[in-house]
N, C-alpha and C positions, 0 to 999 in steps of 0.2 A: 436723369440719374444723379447730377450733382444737385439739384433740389433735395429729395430723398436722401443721399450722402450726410449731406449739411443737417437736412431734420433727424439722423440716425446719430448724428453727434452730441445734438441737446437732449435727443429721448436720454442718450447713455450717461449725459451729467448731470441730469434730472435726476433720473433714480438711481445715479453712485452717489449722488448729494443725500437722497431720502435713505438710502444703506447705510451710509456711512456711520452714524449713529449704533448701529450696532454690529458694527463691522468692530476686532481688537484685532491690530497688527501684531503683536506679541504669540496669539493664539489663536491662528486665522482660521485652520480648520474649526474650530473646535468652536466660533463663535459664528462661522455660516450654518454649520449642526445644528447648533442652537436655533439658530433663523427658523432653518426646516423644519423643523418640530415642533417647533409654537406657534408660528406665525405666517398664518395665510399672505396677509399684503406682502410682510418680506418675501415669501418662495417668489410673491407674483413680480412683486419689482426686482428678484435676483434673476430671473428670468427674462424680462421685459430689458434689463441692463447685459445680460450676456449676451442674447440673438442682438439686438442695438449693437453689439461691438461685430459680431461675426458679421451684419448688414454690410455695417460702415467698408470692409474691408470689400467687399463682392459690388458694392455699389463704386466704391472707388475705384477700382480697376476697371467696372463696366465704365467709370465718366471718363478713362483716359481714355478705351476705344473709342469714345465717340467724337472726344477732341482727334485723335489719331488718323478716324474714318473722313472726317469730315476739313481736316487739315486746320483747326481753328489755332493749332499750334503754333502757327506763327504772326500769331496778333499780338500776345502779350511781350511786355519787355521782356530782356533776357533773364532779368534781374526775378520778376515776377513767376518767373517759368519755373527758374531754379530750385523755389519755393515753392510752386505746386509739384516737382519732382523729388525735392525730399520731403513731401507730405506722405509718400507712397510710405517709404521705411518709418517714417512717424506714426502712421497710421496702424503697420503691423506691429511697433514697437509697442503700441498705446494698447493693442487687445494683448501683447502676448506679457505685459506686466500685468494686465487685469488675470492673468489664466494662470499666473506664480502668487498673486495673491490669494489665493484658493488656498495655498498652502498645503494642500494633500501631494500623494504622491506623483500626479500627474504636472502639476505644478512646481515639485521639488526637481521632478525630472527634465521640463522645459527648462529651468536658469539654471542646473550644472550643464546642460548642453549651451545653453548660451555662453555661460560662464569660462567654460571651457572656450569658445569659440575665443570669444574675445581678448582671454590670455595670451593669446598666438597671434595677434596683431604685432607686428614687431616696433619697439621702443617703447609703445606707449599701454601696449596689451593690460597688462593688470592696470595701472591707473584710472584709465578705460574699464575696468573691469568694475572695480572700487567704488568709482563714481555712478554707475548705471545701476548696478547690483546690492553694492554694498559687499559687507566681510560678513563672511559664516552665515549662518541661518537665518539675521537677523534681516527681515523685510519692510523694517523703516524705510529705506532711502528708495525702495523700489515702492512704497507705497506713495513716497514724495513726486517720483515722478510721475506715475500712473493719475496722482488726484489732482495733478498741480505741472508741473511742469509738460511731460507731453500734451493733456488735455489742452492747456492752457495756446501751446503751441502750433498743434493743428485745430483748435479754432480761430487761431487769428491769422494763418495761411489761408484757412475756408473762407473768413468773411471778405478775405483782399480778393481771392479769388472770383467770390459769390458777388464780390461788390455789395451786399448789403449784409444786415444785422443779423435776421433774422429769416429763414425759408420762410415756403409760403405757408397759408394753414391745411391747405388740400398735402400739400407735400408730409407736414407734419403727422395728418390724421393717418394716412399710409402707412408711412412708417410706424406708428405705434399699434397700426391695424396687425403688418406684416409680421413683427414684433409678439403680439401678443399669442397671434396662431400658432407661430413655432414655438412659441415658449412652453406653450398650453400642449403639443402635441411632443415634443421634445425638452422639457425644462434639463436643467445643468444637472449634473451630479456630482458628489466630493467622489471621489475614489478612495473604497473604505482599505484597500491595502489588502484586499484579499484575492482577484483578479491578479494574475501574473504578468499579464498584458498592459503595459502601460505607456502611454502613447502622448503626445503631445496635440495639440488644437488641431484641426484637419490641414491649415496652412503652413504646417510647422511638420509634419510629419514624411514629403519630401523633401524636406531637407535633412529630416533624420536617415533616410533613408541613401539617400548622396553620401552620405559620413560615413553610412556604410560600408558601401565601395571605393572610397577615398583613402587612400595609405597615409598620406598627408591630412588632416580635418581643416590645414589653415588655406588650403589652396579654395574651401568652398567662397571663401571672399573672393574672390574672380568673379563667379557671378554674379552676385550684387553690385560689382563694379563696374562690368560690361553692360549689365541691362540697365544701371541708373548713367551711366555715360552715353549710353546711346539713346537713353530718353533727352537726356539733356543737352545733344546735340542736334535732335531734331531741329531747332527751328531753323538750323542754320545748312541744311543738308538740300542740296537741287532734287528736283521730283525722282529722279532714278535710282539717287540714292534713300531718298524719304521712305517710296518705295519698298526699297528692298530692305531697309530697315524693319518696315512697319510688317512683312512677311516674318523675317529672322524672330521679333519680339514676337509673332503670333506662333508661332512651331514652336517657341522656347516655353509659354506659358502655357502648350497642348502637353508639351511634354514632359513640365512639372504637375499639370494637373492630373496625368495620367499617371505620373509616377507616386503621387499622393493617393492615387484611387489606389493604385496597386499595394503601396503601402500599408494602408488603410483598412484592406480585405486580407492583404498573403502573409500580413507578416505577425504572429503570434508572439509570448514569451519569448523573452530576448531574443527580440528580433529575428527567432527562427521562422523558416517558410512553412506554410500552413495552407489546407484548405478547408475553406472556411466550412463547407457542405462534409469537411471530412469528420476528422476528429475522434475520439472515443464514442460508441454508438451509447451507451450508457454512463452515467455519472449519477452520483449522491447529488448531486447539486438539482435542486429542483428548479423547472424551467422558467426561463427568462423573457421577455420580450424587446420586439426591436424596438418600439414606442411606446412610453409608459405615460401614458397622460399627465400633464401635473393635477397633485390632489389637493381637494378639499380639507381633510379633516386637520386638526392641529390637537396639540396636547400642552396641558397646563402647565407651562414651566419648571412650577414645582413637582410636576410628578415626572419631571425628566432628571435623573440621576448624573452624575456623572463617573461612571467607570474606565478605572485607568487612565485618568484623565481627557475622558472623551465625554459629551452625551450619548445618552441610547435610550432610543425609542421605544425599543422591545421594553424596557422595564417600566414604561408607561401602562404598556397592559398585564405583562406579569410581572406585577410588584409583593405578591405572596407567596412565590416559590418555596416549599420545603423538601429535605432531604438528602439537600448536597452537605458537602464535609466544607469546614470554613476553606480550603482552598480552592475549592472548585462553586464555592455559593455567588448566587447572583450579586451581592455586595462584593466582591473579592474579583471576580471577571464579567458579571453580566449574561447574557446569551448569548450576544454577535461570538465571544470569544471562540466558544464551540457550535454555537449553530448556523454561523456565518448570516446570510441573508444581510439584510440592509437596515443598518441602525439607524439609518437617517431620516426615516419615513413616517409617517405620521398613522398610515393606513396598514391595514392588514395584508392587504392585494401585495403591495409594493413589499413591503416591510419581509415577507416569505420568498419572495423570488432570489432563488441564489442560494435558498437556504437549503442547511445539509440537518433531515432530519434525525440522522445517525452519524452525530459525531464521530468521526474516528474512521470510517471508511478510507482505504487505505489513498483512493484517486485525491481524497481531498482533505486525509492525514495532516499534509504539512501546512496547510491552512487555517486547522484545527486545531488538533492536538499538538502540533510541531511549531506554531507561534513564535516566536522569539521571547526569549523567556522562560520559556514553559516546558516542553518534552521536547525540541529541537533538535538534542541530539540523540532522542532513541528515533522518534521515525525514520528519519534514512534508515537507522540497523534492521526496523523491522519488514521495511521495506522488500530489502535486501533479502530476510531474511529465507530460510526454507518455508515456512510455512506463507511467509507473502508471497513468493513467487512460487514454490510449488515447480524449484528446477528438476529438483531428485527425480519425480517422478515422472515429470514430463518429460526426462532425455530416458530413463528406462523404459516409458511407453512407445517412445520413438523405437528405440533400438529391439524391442519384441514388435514390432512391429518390420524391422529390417530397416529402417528411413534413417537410420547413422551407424555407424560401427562400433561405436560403444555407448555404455552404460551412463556416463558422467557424461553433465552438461554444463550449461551458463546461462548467466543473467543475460545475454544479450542472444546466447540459443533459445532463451524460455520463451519467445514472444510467437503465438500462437498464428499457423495461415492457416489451409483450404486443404492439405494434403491429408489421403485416410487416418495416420495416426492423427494427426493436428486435429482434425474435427471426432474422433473418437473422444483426444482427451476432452474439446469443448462441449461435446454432449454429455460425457460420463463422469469425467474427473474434475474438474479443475474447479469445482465447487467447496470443494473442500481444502480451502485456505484461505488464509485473509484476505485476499485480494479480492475474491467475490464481493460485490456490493451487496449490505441488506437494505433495502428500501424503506422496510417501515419499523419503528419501534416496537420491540417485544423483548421480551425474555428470552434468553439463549435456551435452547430446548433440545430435544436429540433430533428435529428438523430442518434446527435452526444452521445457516451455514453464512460464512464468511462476516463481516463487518468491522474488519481491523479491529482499532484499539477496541472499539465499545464489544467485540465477540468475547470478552475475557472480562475486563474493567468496569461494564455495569450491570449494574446488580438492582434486578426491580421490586419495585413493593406488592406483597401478598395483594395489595387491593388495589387499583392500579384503576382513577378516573379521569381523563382528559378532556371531557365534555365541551362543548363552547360554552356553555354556563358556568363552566368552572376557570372560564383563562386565568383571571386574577392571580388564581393560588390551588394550587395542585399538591401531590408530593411526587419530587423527579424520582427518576432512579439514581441511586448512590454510585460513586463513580470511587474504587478504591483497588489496593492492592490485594483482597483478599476476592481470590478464583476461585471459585467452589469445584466441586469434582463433576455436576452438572454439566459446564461447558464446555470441558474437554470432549464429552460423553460422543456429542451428536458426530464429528467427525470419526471421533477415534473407534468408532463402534462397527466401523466399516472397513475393508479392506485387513489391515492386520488385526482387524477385532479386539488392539487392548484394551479400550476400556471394558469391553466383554468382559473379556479375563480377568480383570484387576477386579472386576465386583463380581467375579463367580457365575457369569453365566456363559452358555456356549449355542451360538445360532444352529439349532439343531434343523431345521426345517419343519418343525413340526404342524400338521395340519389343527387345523379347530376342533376336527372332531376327535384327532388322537387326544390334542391338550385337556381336553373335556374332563377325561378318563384319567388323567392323572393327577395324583396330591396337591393341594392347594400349596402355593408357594414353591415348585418344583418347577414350576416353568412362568412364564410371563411374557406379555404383549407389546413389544416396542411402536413405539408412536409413528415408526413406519410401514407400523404391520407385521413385521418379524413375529417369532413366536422362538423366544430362545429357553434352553433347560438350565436347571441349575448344575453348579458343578461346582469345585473348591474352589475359593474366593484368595486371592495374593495375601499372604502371612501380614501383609503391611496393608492392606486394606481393612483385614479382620481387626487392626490394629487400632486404626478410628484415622490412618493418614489418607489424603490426599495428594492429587496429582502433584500438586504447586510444591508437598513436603519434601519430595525428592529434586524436583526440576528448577532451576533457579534462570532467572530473568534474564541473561544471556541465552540460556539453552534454547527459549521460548521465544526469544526477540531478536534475539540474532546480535551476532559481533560485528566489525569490520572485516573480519576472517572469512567471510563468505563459502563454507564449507558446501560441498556437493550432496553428501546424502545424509540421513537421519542419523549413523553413527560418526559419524564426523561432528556433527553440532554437540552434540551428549557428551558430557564428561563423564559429570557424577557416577559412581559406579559402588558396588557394595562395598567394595574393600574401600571405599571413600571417608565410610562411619564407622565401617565394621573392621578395625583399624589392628593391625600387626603392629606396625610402626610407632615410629613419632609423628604426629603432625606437624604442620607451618600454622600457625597462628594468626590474626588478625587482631589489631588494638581496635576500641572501638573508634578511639581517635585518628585512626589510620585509611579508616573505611573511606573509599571512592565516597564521590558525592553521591550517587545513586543510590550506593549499599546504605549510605549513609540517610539519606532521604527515608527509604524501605524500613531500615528501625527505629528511626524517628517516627513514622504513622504507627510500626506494629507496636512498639512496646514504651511508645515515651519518654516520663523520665525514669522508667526502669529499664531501661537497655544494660544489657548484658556486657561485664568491658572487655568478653573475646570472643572471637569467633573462628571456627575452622574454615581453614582455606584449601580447596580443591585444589593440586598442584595443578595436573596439565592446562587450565583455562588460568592459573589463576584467582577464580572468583571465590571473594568471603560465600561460603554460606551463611545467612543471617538468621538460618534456626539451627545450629549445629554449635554449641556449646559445650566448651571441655567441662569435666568433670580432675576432680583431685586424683583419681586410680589411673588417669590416662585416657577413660572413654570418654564419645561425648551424649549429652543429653539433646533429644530430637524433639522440638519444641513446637507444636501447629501451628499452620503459619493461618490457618483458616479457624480455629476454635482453640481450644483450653486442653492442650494435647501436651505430654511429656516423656518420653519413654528412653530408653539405655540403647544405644547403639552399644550391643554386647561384641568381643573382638570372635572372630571365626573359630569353631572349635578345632582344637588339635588334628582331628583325623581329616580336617581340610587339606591339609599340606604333607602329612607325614609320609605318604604314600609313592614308592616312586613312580616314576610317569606322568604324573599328574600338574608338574609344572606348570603347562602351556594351560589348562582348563581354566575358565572362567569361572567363577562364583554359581553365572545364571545356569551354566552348560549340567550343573546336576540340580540345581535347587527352582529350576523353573520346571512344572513338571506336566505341564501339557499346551497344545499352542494347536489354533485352529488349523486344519488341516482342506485344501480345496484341491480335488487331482483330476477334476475333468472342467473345462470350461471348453465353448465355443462362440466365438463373437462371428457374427456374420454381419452384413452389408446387404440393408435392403434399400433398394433404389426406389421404393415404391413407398416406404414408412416418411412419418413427419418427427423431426427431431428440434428440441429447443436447443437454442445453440445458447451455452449459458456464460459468456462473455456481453452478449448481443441482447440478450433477453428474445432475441425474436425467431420464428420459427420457420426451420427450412427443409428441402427436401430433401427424402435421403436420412435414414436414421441405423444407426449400429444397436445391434439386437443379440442380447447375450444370453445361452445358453448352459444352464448351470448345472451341474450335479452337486445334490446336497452337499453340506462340508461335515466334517467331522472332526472331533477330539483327539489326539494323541501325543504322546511321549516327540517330541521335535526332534529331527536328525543333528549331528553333530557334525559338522565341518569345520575348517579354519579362515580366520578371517585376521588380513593384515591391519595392524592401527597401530599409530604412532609408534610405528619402528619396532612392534612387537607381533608376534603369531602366536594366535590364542584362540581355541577351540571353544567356539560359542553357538547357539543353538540356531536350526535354519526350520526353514519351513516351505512346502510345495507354495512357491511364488505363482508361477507360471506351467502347468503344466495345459497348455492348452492349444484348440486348433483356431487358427482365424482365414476367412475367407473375404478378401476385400473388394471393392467396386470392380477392378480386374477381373474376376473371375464369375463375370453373368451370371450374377444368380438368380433361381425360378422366382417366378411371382406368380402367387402370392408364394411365401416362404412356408415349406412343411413345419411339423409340430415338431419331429426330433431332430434332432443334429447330425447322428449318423447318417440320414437321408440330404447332408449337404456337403459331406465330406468328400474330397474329390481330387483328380489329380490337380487342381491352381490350389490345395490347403496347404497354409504354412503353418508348421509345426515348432513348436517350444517347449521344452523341459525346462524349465528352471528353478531352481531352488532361491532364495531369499535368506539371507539373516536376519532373525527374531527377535524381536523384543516382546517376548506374548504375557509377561509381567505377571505371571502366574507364578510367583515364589511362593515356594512351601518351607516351613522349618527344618524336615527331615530330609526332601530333596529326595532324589531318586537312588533305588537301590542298587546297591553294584551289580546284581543279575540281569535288571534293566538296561542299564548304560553297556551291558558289555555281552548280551545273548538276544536281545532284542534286535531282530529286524530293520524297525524301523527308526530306530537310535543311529546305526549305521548308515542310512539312503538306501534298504533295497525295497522299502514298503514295507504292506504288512504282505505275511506269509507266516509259514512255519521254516524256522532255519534248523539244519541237524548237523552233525557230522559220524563221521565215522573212522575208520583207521586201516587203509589200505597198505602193504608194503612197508610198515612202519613208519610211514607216516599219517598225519590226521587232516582228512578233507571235508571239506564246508561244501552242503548245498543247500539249497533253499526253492522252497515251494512258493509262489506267490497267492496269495489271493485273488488276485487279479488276472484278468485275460491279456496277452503279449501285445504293445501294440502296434498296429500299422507301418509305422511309420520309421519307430527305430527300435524296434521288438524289444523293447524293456516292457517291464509292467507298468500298467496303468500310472500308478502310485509314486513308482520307482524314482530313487535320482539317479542312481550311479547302480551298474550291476556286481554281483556277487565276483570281489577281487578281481574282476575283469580289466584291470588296470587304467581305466577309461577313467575323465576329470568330467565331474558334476559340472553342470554347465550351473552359471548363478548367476544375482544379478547384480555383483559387482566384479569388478577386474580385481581387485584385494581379495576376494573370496575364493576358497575351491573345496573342493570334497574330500574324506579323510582317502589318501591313499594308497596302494595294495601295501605297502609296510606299517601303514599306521591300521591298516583294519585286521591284517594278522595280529598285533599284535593284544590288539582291542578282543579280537576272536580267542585267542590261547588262553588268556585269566577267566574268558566265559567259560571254556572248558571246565577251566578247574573249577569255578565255582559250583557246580551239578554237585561234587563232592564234599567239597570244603570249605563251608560258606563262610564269609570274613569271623562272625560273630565266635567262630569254633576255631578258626586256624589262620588268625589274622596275623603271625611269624610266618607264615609261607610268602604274604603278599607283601611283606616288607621288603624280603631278601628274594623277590620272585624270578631274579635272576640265577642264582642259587638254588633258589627251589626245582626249578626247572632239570639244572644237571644233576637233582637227584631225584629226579624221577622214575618210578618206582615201573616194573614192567608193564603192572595193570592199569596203570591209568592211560597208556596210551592203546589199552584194548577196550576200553570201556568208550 
């Protein structure tokens, strides 16, 4: 073993003498890069010089066993001993200056931990520190003692030891044997800073892990002091104690080696416990290997670039990239920036491993797009936000489900197990938000689901070729601020159906062979197969705006605010533009970096120098432009759009009672409607579990009754300290039968044939956002004789005039049901004093005082329509105590 030792010290001076040359201590990473990538012999000698150091260390401890085993400890002087006992810390001081000259993060990370260590020496700590290390980042003096002073020093303790100059040549051939197989099957790596796991040399890592547990970090000098005092005491210790020395030093080295395995495998990002076989079952990150051979191929110097002051190998092969914007082009960041993988590789194998082929996927967001530097601090927000986590509707599936007590959840409720709701929403839901990884590049589509940043921010080309014939030089897809109305689509198009709505169509169910039969462009095919009709399209769609025109980049990406459900994140509101007041204004000089950034890409050096400011968030709108009359001008944030945010007309507000009403509550004038669902549990179906990507047994199986169009109910709903009557919609009127309640197999074709006494029953109604604004908005005879304006469904409502006074009933449509004899449809019954069940605690149904009162002006209108006798409904309090005897017989 000390033959081999001694020859693992010339292999390692050998070739740090043949490295050296192109080694620069100023810019260490960045010129071993360099090696990588051009130069075969360098990879083979930086390899051939690392495993040489890790040898040296494994052979020298196996040559104390042997002196130890064999007692040859007490032959040499004392003088000589001492010398081959601080060879030991010589030895490990000599690899682990070699493993800071890497100068990557793993290396920056070993000498603050040393560095640290060694401050805490008392009296002489920092001096000690100074002299070994050096000050600040500079790794001059650690390169001096690494090429020159250690080397220097345990070679000439090896030759006193060795007694001679030189090992033998069998000994040497080994070693360089031994050497080159691991290098070849293991070679070194820089650590490109994008792993979060960053660990120190395998010999260095229980000691980080000691520091761990240590409250104190100066007491770990005890052990170095006991185990080199007890080495150095050996020769002079009688056999009993030699002995039971040479036992103590062999449990103390099982149980640092053991604690460095442990280290090694359990301990992840910051040092948190991990296992290794656990982890996220899916990741953007394309997969890695434990053994990456070292390669053959190298690249011309000159066609290695260097970005951001790094090399990168990727733009050896694609050095003709078009399409990006000068801040995101290959000259300005490169590839590694967003597509991670391994810039240091020379080969295609290697160079892809680790690589995210959709930037922006939320798992590996802050790697990405969250850089330092760069978007930093919007990833957390968006992380955070509703649409990446997807809390709102994971605690309201919970809670229709029975599995919490309320409505409202959290970021650390959101994380998905094995129980019925949890594997519903992982089968059903939970696709639709950012957090879903998309795996492979495409255009956002209405199939298309999740991919963080890039499901909004890239924007692909009409002609789109990636071929292996073309790696050189492609055209990417564009990476900008402008969202098309496209992307929203695929999500939004499901469940509340807005973007249905907002472009005029409504999922009628329609069969192939009805659609046949009807007028071309009356109906049309979603790319999921839907077959939805047309219907009046959002006043602000017909307009030529876009989702992005209304929604501003807090709403979308989330605040620190961490809001619970979709109205809480939403400020913007009509009366935002369509403006009574004064506004608050914005300089352009004033604008947040971000807002600021946003109109620097949209509009240059024609930026606008004001902008309106949303009060309750705060946030500039960056297309909302005052005008000289007080309005503002609404500017496309997606094409060449201008138009007047005209103020509300008069007969908005004049009217009394009408305070509490929301804008939407009369100018939103229909909202998809769903009043029969049943989800069942089949224990016999196969479901993808879309967290996991993979498939398992047992799948939830939903039973639908077509949906349909209608006028939305009006309820009230609490925000920010105020109650305001906003439009709802049948959320949840449905039965669910879960794993509990054994069900047949194979499962009948209707629903009714599963209904039973284990079904759990839900009415719920939901607040709407169904973005169907109309200019004209609904007619007073609507909003106040209409059924289903109220929560009782459809039916026919009447009244009549008993005793002198006037009573309300109402026929429904619908059959009573089961469960809690409302109709089908129904939220709330006809003034039956009962609160609509919904699915927020801020929300409830209008109640028996708010629907008489809504009921009386329906009356009168049969009579009196506004257009003819619009002084009745001013003073309609008045009007009332001069009621005439026949209106209350009529």
């Amino acid at each position: 073993m000390g033959v081999l030792a001694w020859a693992s010290v010339l292999v390692a001076a050998a070739t740090g003498v043949a490295l050296a040359s192109g080694y620069d201590v100023a810019r260490p990473a960045q010129s071993i890069a360099l090696l990588e990538l051009t130069s075969l012999s360098g990879r083979v000698l930086r390899a051939l010089h690392a495993w040489s150091s890790h040898l040296l260390i494994v052979l020298v401890l196996l040559h104390a066993v042997e002196h130890l085993a064999s007692a040859t400890v007490r032959k040499p002087s004392q003088g000589v001993w001492l010398r081959v006992v601080a060879l030991v810390p010589g030895v490990l001081l000599l690899a682990l200056t070699g493993f800071m000259l890497k100068g990557d993060a793993e290396g920056q990370l070993a000498r603050q931990i040393l560095s640290g260590l060694l401050d805490r020496i008392p009296l002489v700590g920092k001096a000690t520190t100074a002299a070994l290390l050096g000050i600040g980042d500079d790794l001059q003096i650690v390169y001096v003692h690494h090429v020159a002073t250690l080397t220097v020093a345990v070679a000439l303790v090896a030759i006193e030891h060795a007694r001679r100059l030189w090992p033998t040549a069998g000994g040497v051939a080994g070693a360089i044997a031994a050497t080159l197989v691991l290098g070849w099957l293991a070679p070194p790596a820089l650590h490109t800073g994008v792993d979060p796991i960053i660990k120190g040399p395998w010999y260095f890592v229980g000691l980080q892990e000691l520091l761990h547990w240590l409250s104190q970090p100066s007491w770990i000098w005890l052990l170095p002091a006991l185990l080199l005092g007890a080495l150095a005491a050996m020769p002079k210790l009688g056999k009993p104690a030699y002995r039971t020395t040479c036992w103590a030093l062999s449990i103390l080295l099982a149980a640092y080696a053991a604690l460095s395995l442990f280290a090694g495998i359990f301990r992840g990002a910051g040092w948190e416990l991990r296992l290794p076989w656990g982890g996220p079952p899916r990741s953007s990150l394309s997969a890695s290997t434990a053994i990456e051979p070292l390669p053959f191929a190298s690249f011309d110097a000159s066609k290695v670039p260097l970005v951001q002051g790094r090399p990168e190998g990727c733009i050896g092969c694609h050095f003709e990239v078009t399409g990006l914007s000068p801040s995101h082009s290959t000259e300005a960041l490169g590839c590694f920036s967003c597509h991670l993988g391994n810039p240091l590789a020379a080969d295609a194998e290697r160079a892809h491993r680790g690589m995210v082929r959709v930037p922006g996927n939320l798992d590996t967001a802050a790697q990405s797009c969250g850089r330092a530097g760069c978007h930093d601090a919007i990833v957390p927000r968006v992380q955070g936000s509703l649409m990446g986590t997807a809390r709102g509707l994971i605690a309201v599936d919970r809670w229709a489900f029975g599995a919490q007590p309320s409505q409202d959840g959290s970021d650390a409720a959101a994380q998905l197990g094995s129980s019925p709701a949890d594997t519903h929403l992982r089968q059903m839901c939970v696709s639709c938000h950012l957090g879903e990884i998309k795996e492979k590049p495409a255009p956002t589509s209405e199939l298309s689901r999740g991919g963080g940043c890039a499901a909004c921010h890239a924007s692909y080309p009409k002609q789109r070729s990636y071929s292996k014939d073309r790696i050189s030089g492609f055209e990417h897809p564009a990476v900008s601020v402008k969202v098309s109305e496209e992307t929203c689509f695929g999500c939004h198009s499901r469940s509340g159906r807005i973007s249905l709505g907002y472009a005029g169509w409504w999922d009628s169910a329609l069969t192939e062979t009805e659609a046949a039969k009807l007028p071309a462009g009356s109906w049309r095919k979603l790319e999921d197969g839907r077959l939805v009709s047309k219907a009046t399209d959002d006043a602000h769609h017909a307009k030529g705006m876009t989702c992005v025109d209304c929604h501003t980049a807090e709403e979308a990406m989330g605040t620190a605010r961490r809001p619970l459900h979709e109205e809480q994140a939403t400020h913007v509101r009509c009366e935002t533009c369509h403006r009574e007041t004064p506004a608050k204004l914005a300089a352009l000089a004033a604008l947040p970096a971000e807002a600021s950034a946003i109109v620097r890409l949209r509009y240059g050096e024609k930026a606008p120098a004001k902008y309106l400011v949303e009060e309750a968030s705060g946030e500039a709108l960056t297309n909302a432009v005052p005008r000289e009359d007080g309005t503002f001008e609404i500017l496309g944030k997606n094409k060449e759009l201008r138009l007047i945010a005209k103020p509300p007309a008069p007969a908005c507000r004049q009217l009394p009672g009408h305070a509490r009403l929301s804008c939407r509550s009369c100018h939103e004038t229909w909202v998809t409607q769903c009043v029969a669902c049943h989800t069942q549990w089949d224990p016999k179906g196969i479901r993808r579990d879309i967290p996991t990507g993979h498939e398992e047994r047992g799948a939830w199986v939903e039973f639908d009754a077509p949906p349909r169009i209608g006028p939305p109910a009006l309820g009230v709903l609490e925000r920010g300290g105020r109650a305001e009557i906003v439009p709802f919609a049948p959320g949840m009127v449905l039965t669910l039968n879960g794993p509990e309640t054994n069900p047949p197999t194979p499962l009948p074709s209707a629903a009714k044939d599963l209904v039973g006494p284990g079904t759990r029953h839900l009415r719920a109604y939901a607040p709407a956002v169904p973005h169907t604004t109309t200019r004209q908005g609904l007619s007073c005879e609507t909003c106040h004789a209409d059924p289903q304006v109220l929560g009782y469904g459809r039916g026919k409502l009447t009244s009549k005039v008993e005793g002198g006074t006037r009573r309300w009933s109402f026929e429904s449509a619908y059959e009573t049901d089961r469960f809690d004899g409302k109709p089908a449809d129904a939220w709330i019954g006809l003034m039956d004093g009962s609160s609509g069940v919904t699915t927020r605690r801020e929300a409830r149904s209008l109640n028996k005082e708010e629907q008489l009162k809504v009921l009386t002006v329906g009356a009168c209108l049969g009579c009196h329509p506004p257009a003819k006798s619009g002084e009745l409904y001013l003073r309609f309090d008045e009007s009332l105590q001069r009621m005439r005897p026949e209106c209350l017989a009529r």
